[in-house]
N, C-alpha and C positions, 0 to 999 in steps of 0.2 A: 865504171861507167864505160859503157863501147866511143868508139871513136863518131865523131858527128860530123857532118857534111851539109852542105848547102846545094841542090840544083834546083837552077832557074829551068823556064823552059820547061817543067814538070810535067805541063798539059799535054806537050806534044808525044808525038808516039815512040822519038826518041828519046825523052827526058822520061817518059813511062817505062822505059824500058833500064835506063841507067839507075833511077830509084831503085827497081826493082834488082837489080844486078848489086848497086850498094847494100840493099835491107838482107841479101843473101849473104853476102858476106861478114854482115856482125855490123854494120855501122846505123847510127840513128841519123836519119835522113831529112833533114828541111827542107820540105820541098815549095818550091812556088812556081804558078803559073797564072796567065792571062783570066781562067776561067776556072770554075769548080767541073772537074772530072769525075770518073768514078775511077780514080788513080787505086791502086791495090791497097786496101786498109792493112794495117799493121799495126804491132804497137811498138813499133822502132821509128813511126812516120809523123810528120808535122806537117799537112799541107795545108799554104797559106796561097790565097788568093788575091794577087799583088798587083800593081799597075809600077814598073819601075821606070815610068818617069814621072810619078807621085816623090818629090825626094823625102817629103815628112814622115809619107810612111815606109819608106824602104828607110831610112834611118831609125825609125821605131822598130822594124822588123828585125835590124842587126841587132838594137840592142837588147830586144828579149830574148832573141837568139845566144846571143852574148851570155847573160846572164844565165841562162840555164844548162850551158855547156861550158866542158872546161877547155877540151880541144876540138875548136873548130876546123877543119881541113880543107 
């Protein structure tokens, strides 16, 4: 299983750009942001569309993030 990562911020043109920089390199990318983008489709990508200061669902978000990976980074 590739290494997995979490970036917040995904929407923006820097976090579009860091995804894209991690999914180059071998790693499975969780990505979230404020809004649904047309962020780069992959099938190394998870982009979830978050509100973090929702804490119900950013705590739902770690843990199925959790649950599907075994290193988180």
């Amino acid at each position: 299983m590739n290494p997995a990562c979490i970036v917040s911020g995904a929407s923006g043109q820097l976090g579009q750009a860091v995804v894209k920089a991690l999914i180059n390199e071998g790693f499975w990318v969780e990505a979230i942001g404020r809004k649904d983008t047309g962020i780069h489709v992959s099938k190394h990508l998870r982009y979830t569309s978050l509100d973090l200061t929702d804490e119900l669902s950013v705590q739902q978000f770690f843990k199925t993030s959790i649950e599907q990976h075994t290193s988180i980074k």
